[in-house]
mmJSON file of the N, C-alpha and C atoms, coordinates in Angstrom:
{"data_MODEL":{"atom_site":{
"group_PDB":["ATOM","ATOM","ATOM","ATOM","ATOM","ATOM","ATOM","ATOM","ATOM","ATOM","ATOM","ATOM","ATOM","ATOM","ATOM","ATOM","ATOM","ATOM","ATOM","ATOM","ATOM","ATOM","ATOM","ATOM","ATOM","ATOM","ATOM","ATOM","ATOM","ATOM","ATOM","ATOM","ATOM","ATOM","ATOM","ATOM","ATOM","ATOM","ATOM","ATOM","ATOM","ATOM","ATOM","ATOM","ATOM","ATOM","ATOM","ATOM","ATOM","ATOM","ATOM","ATOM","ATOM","ATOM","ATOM","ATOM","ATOM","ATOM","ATOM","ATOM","ATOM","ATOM","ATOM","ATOM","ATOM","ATOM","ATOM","ATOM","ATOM","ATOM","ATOM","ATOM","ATOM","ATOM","ATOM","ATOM","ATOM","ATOM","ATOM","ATOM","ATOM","ATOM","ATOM","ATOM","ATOM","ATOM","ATOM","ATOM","ATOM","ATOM","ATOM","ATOM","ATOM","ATOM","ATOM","ATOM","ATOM","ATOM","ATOM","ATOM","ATOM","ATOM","ATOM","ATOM","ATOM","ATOM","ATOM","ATOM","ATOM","ATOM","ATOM","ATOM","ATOM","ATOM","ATOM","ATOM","ATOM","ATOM","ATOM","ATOM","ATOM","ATOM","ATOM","ATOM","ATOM","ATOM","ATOM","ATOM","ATOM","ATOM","ATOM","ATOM","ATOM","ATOM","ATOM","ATOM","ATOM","ATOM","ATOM","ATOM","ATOM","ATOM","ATOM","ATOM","ATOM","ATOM","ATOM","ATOM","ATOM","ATOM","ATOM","ATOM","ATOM","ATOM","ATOM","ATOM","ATOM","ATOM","ATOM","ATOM","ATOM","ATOM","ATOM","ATOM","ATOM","ATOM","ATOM","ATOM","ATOM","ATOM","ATOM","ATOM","ATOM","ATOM","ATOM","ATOM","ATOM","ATOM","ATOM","ATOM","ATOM","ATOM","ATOM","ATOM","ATOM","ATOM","ATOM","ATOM","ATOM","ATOM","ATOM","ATOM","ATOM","ATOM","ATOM"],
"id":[1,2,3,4,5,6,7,8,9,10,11,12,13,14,15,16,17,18,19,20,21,22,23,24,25,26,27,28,29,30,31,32,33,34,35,36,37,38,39,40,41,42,43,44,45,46,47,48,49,50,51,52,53,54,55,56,57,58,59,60,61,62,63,64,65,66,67,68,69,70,71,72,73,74,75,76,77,78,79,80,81,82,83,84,85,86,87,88,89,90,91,92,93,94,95,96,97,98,99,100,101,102,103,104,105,106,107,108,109,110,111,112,113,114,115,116,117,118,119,120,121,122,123,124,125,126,127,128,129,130,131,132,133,134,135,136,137,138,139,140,141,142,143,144,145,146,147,148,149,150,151,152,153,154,155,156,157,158,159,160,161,162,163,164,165,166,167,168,169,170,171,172,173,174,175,176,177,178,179,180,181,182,183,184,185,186,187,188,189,190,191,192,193,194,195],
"type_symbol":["N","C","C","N","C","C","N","C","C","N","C","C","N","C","C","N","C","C","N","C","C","N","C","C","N","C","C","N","C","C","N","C","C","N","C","C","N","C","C","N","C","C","N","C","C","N","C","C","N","C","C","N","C","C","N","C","C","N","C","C","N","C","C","N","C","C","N","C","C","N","C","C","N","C","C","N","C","C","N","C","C","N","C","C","N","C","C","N","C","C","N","C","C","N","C","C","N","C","C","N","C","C","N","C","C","N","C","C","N","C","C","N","C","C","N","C","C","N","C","C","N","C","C","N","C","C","N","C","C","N","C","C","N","C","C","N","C","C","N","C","C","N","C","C","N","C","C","N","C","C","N","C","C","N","C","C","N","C","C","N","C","C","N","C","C","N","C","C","N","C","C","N","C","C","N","C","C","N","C","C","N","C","C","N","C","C","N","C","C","N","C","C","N","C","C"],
"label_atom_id":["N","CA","C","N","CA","C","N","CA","C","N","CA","C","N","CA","C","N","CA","C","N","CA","C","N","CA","C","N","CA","C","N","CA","C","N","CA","C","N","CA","C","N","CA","C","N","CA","C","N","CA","C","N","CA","C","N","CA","C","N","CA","C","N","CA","C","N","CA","C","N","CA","C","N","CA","C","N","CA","C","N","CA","C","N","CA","C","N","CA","C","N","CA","C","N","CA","C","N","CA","C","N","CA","C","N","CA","C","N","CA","C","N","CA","C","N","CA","C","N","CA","C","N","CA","C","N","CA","C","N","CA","C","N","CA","C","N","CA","C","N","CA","C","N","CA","C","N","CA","C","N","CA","C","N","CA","C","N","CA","C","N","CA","C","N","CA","C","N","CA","C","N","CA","C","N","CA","C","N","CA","C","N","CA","C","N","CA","C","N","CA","C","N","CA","C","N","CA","C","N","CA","C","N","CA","C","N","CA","C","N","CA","C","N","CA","C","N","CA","C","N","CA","C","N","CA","C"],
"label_alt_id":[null,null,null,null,null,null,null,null,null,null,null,null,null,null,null,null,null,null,null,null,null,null,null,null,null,null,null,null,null,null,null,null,null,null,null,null,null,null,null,null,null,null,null,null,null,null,null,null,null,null,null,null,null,null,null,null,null,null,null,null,null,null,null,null,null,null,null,null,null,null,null,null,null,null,null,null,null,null,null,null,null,null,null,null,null,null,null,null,null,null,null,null,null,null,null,null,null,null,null,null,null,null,null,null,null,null,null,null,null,null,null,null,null,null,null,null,null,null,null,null,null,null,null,null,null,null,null,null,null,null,null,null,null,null,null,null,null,null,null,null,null,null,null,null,null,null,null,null,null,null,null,null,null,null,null,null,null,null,null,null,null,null,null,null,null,null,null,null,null,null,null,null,null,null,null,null,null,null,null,null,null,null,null,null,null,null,null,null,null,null,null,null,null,null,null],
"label_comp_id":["UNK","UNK","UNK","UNK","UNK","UNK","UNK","UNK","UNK","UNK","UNK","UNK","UNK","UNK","UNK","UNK","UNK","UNK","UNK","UNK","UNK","UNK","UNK","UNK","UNK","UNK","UNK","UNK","UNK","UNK","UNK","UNK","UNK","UNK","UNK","UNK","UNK","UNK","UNK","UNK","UNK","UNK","UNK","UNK","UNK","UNK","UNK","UNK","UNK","UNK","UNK","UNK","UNK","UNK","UNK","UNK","UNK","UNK","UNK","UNK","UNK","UNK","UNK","UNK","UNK","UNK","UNK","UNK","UNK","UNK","UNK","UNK","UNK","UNK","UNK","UNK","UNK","UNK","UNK","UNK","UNK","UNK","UNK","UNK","UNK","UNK","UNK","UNK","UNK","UNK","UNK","UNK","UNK","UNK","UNK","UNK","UNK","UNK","UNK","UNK","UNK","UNK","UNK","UNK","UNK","UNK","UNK","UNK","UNK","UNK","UNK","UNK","UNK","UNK","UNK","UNK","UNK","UNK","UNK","UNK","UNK","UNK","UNK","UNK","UNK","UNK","UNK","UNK","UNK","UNK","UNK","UNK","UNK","UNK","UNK","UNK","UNK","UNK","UNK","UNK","UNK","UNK","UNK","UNK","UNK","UNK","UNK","UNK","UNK","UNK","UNK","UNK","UNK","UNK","UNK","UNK","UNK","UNK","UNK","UNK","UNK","UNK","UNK","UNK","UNK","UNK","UNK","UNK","UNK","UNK","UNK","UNK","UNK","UNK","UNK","UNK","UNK","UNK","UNK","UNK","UNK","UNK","UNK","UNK","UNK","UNK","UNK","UNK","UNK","UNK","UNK","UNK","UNK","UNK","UNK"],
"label_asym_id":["A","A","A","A","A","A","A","A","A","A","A","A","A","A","A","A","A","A","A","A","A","A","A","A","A","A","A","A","A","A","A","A","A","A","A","A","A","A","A","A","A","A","A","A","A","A","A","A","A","A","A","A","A","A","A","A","A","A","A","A","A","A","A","A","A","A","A","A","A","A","A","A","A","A","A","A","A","A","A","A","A","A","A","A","A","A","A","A","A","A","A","A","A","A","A","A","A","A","A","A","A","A","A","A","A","A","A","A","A","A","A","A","A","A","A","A","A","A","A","A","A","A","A","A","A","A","A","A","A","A","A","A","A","A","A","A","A","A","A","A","A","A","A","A","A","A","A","A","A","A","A","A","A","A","A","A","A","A","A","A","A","A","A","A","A","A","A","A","A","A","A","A","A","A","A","A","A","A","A","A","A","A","A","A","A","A","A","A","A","A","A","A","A","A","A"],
"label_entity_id":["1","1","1","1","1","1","1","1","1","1","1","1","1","1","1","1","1","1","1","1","1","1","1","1","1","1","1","1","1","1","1","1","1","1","1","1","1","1","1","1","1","1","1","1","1","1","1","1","1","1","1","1","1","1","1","1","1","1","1","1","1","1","1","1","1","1","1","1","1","1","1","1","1","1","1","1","1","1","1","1","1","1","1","1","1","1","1","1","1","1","1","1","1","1","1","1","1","1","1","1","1","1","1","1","1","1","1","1","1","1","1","1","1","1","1","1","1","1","1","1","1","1","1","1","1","1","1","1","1","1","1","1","1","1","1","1","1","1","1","1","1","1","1","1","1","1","1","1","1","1","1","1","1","1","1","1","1","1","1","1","1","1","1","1","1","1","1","1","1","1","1","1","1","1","1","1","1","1","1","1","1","1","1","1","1","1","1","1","1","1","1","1","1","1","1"],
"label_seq_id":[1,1,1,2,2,2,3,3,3,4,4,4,5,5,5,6,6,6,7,7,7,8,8,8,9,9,9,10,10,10,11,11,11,12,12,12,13,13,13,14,14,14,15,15,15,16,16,16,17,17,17,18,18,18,19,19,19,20,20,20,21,21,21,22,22,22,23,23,23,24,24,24,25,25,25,26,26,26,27,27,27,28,28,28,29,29,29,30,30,30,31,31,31,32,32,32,33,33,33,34,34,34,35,35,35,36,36,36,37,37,37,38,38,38,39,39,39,40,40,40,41,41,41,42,42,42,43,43,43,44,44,44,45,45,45,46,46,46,47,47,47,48,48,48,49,49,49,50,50,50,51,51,51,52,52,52,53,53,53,54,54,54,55,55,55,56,56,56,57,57,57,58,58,58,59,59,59,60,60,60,61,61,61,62,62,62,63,63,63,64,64,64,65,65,65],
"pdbx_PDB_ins_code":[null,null,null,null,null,null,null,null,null,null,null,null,null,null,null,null,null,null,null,null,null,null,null,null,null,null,null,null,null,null,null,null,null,null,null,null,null,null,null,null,null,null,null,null,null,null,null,null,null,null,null,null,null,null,null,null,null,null,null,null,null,null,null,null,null,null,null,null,null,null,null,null,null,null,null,null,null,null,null,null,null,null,null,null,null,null,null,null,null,null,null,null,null,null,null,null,null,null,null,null,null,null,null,null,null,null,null,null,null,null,null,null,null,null,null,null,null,null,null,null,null,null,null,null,null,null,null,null,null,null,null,null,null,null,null,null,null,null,null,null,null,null,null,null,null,null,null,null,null,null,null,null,null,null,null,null,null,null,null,null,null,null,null,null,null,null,null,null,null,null,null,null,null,null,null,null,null,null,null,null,null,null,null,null,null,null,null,null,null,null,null,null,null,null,null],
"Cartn_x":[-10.192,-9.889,-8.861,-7.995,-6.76,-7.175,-7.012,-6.977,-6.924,-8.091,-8.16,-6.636,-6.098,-4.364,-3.345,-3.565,-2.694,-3.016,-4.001,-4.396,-4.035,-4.106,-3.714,-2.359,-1.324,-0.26,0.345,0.09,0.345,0.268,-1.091,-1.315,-0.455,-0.349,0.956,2.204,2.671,3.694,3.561,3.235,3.611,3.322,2.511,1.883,3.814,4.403,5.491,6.69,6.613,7.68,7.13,6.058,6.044,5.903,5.622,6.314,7.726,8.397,10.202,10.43,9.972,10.133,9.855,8.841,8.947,9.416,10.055,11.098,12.22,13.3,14.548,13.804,12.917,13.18,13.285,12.38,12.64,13.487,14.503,15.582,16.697,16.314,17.587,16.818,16.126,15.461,16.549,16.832,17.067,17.049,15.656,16.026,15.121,16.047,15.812,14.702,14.206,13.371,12.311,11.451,10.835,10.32,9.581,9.154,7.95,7.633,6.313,5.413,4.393,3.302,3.16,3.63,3.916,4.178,3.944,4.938,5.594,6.251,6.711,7.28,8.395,8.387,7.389,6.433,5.249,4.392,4.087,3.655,4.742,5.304,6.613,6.216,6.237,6.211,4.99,3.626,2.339,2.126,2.708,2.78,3.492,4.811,5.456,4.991,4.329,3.937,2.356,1.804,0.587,1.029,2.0,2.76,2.987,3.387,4.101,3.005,2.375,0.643,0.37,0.128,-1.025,0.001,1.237,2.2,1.763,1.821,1.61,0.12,-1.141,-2.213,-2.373,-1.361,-1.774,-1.095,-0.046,0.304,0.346,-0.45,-1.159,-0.348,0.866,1.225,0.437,-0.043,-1.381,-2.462,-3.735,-5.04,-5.856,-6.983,-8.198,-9.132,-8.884,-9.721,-9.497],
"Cartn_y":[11.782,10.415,9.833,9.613,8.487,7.475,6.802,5.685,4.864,3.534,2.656,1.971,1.743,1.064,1.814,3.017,3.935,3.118,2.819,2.327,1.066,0.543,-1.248,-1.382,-0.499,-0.492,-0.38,1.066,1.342,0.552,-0.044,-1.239,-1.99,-3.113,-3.973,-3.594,-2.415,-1.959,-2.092,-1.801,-1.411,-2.59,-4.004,-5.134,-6.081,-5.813,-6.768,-6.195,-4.781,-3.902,-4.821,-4.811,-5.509,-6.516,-7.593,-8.995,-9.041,-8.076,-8.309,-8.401,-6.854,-6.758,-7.786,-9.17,-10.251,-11.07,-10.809,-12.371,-12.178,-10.899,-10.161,-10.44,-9.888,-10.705,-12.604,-13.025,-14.423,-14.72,-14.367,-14.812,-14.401,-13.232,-13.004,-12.982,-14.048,-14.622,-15.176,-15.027,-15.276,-16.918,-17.488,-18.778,-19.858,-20.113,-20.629,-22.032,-22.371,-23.507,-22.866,-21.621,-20.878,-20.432,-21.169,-21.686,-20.446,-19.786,-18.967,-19.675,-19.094,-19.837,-18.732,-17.986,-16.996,-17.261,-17.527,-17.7,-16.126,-15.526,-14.376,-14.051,-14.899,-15.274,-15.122,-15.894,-15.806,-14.994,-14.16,-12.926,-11.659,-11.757,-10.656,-11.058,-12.345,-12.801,-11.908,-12.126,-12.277,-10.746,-9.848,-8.63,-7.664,-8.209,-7.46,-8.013,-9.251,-9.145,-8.439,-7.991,-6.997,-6.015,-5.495,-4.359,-4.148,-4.778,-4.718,-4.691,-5.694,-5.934,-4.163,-3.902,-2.688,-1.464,-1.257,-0.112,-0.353,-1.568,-1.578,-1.53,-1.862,-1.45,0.176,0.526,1.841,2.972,2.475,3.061,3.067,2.091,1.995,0.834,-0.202,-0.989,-2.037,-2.475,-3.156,-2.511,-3.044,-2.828,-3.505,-3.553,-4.554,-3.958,-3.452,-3.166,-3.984],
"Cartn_z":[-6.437,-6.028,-6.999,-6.172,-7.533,-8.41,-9.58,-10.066,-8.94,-9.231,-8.681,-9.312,-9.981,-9.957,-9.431,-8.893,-8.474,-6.949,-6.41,-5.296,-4.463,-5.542,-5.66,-5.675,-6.36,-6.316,-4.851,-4.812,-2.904,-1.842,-2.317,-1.058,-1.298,-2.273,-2.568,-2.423,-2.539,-2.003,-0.863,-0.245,1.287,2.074,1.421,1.978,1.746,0.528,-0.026,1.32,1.626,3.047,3.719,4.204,5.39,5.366,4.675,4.573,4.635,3.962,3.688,5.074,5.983,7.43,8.152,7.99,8.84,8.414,7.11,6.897,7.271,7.059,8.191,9.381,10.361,11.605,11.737,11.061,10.942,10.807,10.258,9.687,10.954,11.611,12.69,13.706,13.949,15.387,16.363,17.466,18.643,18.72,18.644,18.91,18.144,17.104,16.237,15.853,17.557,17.498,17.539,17.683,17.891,15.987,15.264,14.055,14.067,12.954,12.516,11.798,11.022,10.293,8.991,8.912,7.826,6.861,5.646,4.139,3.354,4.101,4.114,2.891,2.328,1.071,-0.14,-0.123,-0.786,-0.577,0.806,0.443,-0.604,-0.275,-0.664,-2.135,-2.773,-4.346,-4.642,-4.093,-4.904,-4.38,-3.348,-3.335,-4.584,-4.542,-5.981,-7.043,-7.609,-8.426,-8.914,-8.133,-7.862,-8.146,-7.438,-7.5,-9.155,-9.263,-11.227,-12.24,-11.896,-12.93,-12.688,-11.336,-11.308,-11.817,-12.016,-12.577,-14.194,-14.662,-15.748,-16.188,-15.83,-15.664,-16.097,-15.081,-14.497,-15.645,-15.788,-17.346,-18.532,-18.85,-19.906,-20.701,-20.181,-20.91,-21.39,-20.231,-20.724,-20.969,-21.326,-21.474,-21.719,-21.254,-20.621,-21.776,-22.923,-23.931,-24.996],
"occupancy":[1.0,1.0,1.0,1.0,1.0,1.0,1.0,1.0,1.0,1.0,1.0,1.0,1.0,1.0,1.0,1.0,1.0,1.0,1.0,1.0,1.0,1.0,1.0,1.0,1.0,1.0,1.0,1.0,1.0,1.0,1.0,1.0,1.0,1.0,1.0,1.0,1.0,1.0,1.0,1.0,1.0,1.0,1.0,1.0,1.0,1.0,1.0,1.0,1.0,1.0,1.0,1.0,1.0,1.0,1.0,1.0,1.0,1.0,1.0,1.0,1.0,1.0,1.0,1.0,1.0,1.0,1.0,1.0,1.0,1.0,1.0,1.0,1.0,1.0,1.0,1.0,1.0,1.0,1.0,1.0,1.0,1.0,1.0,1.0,1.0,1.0,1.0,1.0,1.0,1.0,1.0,1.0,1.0,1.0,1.0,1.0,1.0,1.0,1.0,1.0,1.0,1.0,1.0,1.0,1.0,1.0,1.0,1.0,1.0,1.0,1.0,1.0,1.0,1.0,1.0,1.0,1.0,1.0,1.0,1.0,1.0,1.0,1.0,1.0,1.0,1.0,1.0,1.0,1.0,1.0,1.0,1.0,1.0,1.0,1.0,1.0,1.0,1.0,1.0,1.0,1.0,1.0,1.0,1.0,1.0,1.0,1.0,1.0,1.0,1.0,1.0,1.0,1.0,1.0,1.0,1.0,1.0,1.0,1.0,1.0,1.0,1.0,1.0,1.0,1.0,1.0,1.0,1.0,1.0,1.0,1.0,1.0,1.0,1.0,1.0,1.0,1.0,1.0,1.0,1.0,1.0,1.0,1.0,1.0,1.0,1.0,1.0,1.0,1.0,1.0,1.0,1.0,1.0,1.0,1.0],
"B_iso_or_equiv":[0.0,0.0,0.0,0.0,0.0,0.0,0.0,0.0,0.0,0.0,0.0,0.0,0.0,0.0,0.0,0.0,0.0,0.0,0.0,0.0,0.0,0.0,0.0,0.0,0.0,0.0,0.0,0.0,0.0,0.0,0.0,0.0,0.0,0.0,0.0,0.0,0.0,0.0,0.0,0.0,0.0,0.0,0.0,0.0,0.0,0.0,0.0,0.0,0.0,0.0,0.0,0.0,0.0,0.0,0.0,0.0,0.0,0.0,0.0,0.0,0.0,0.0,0.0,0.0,0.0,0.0,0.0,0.0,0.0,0.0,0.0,0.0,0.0,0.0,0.0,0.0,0.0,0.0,0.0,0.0,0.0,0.0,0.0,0.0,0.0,0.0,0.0,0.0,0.0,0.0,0.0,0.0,0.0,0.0,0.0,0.0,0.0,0.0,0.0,0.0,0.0,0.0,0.0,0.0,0.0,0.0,0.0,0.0,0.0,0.0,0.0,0.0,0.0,0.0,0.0,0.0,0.0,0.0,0.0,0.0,0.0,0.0,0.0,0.0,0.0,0.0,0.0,0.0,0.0,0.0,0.0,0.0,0.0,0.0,0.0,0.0,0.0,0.0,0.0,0.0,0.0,0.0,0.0,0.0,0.0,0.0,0.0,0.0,0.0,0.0,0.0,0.0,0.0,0.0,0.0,0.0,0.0,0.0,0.0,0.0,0.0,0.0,0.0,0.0,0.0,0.0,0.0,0.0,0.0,0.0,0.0,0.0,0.0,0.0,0.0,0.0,0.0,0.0,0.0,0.0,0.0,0.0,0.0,0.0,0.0,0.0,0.0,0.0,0.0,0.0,0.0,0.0,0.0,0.0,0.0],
"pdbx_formal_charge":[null,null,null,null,null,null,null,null,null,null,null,null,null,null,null,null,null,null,null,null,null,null,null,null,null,null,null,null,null,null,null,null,null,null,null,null,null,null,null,null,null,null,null,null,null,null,null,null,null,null,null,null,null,null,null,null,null,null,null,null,null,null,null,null,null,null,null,null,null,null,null,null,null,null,null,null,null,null,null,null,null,null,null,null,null,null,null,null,null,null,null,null,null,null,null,null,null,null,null,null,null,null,null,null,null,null,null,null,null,null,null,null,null,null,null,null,null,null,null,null,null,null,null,null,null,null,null,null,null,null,null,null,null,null,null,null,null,null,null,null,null,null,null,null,null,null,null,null,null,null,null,null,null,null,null,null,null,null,null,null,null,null,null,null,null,null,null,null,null,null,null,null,null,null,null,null,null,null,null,null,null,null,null,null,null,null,null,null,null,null,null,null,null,null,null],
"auth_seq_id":[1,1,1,2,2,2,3,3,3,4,4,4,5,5,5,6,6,6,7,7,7,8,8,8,9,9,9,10,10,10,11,11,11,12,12,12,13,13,13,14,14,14,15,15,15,16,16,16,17,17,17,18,18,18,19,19,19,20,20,20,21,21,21,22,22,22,23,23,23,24,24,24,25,25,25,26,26,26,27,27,27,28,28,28,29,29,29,30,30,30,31,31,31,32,32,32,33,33,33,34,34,34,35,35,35,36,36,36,37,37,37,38,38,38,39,39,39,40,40,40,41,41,41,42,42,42,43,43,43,44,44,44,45,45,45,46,46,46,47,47,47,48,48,48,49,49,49,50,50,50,51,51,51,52,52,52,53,53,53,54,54,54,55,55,55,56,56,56,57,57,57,58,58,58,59,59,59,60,60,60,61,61,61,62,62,62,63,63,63,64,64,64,65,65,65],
"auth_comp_id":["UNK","UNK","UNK","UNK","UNK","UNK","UNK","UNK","UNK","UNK","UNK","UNK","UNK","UNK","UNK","UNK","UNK","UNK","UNK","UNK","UNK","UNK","UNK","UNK","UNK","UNK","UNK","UNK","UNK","UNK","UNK","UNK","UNK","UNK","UNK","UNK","UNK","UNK","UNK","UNK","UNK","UNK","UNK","UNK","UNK","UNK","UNK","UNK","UNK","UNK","UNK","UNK","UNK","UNK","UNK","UNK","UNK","UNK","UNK","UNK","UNK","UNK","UNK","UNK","UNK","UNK","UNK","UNK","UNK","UNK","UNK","UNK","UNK","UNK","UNK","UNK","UNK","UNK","UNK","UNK","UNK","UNK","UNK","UNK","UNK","UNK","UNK","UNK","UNK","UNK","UNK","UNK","UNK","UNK","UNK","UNK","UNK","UNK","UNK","UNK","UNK","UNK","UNK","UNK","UNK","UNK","UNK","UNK","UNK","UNK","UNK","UNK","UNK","UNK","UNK","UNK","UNK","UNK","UNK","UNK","UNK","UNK","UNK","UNK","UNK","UNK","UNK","UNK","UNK","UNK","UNK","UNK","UNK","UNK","UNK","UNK","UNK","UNK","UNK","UNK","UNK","UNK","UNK","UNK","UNK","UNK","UNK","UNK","UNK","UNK","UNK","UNK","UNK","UNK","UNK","UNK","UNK","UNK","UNK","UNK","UNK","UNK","UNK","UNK","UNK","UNK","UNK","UNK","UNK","UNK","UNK","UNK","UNK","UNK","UNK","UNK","UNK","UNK","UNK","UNK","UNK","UNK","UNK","UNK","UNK","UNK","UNK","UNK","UNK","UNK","UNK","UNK","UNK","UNK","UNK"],
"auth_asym_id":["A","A","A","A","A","A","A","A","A","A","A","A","A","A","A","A","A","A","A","A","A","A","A","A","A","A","A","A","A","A","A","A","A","A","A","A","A","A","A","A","A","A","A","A","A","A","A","A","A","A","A","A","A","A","A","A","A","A","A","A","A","A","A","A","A","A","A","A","A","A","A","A","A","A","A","A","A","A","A","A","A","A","A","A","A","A","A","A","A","A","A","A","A","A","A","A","A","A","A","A","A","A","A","A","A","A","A","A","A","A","A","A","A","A","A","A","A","A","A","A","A","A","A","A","A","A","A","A","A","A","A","A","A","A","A","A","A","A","A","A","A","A","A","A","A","A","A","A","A","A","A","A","A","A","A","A","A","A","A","A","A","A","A","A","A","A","A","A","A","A","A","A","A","A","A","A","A","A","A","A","A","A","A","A","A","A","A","A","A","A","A","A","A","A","A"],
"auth_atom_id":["N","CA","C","N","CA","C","N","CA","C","N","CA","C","N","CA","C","N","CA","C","N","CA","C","N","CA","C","N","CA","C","N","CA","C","N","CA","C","N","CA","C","N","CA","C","N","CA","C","N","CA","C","N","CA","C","N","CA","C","N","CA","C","N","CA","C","N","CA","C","N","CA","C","N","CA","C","N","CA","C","N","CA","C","N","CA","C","N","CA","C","N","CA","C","N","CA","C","N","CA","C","N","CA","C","N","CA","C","N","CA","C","N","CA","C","N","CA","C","N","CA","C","N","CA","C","N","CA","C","N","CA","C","N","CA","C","N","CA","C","N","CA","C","N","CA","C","N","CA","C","N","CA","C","N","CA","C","N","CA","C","N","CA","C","N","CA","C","N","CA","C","N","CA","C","N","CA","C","N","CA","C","N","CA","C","N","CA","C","N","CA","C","N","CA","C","N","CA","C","N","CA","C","N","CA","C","N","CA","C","N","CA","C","N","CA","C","N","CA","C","N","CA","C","N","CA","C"],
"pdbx_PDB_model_num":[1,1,1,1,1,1,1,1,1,1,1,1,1,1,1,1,1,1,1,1,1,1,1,1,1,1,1,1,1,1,1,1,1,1,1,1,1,1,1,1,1,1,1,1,1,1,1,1,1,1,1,1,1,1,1,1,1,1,1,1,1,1,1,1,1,1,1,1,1,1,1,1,1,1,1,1,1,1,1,1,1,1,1,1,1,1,1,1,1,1,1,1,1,1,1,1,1,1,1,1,1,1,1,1,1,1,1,1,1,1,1,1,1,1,1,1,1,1,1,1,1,1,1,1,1,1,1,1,1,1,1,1,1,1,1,1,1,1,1,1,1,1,1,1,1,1,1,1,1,1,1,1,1,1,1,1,1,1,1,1,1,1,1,1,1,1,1,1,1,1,1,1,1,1,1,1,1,1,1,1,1,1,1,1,1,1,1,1,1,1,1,1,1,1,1]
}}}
């Protein structure tokens, strides 16, 4: 079984792609009165920054000791 930060990373990765992926469509929407409820943005933030905590977690820059 992987490190649980090897884990956490992945997910946040791939959670911050697919936020990016609905803020490019938002952004080249068709018709522009046609508003989402998404903070796509702010997922993408609190995804890469997960992303970064758990690399560093995970390699030992930090430590919880």
């Amino acid at each position: 079984m992987p490190p649980l930060w090897m884990v956490i990373c992945g997910l946040s990765g791939i959670c911050a792609v697919i936020a990016e992926i609905g803020n490019r469509r938002r952004n080249n929407r068709n018709n522009i009165e046609d508003v989402g409820f998404m903070p796509w943005s702010t997922i993408t933030a609190m995804s890469l920054l997960t992303f970064g905590l758990s690399i560093a977690f995970g390699l030992g820059f930090i430590s919880t000791e």
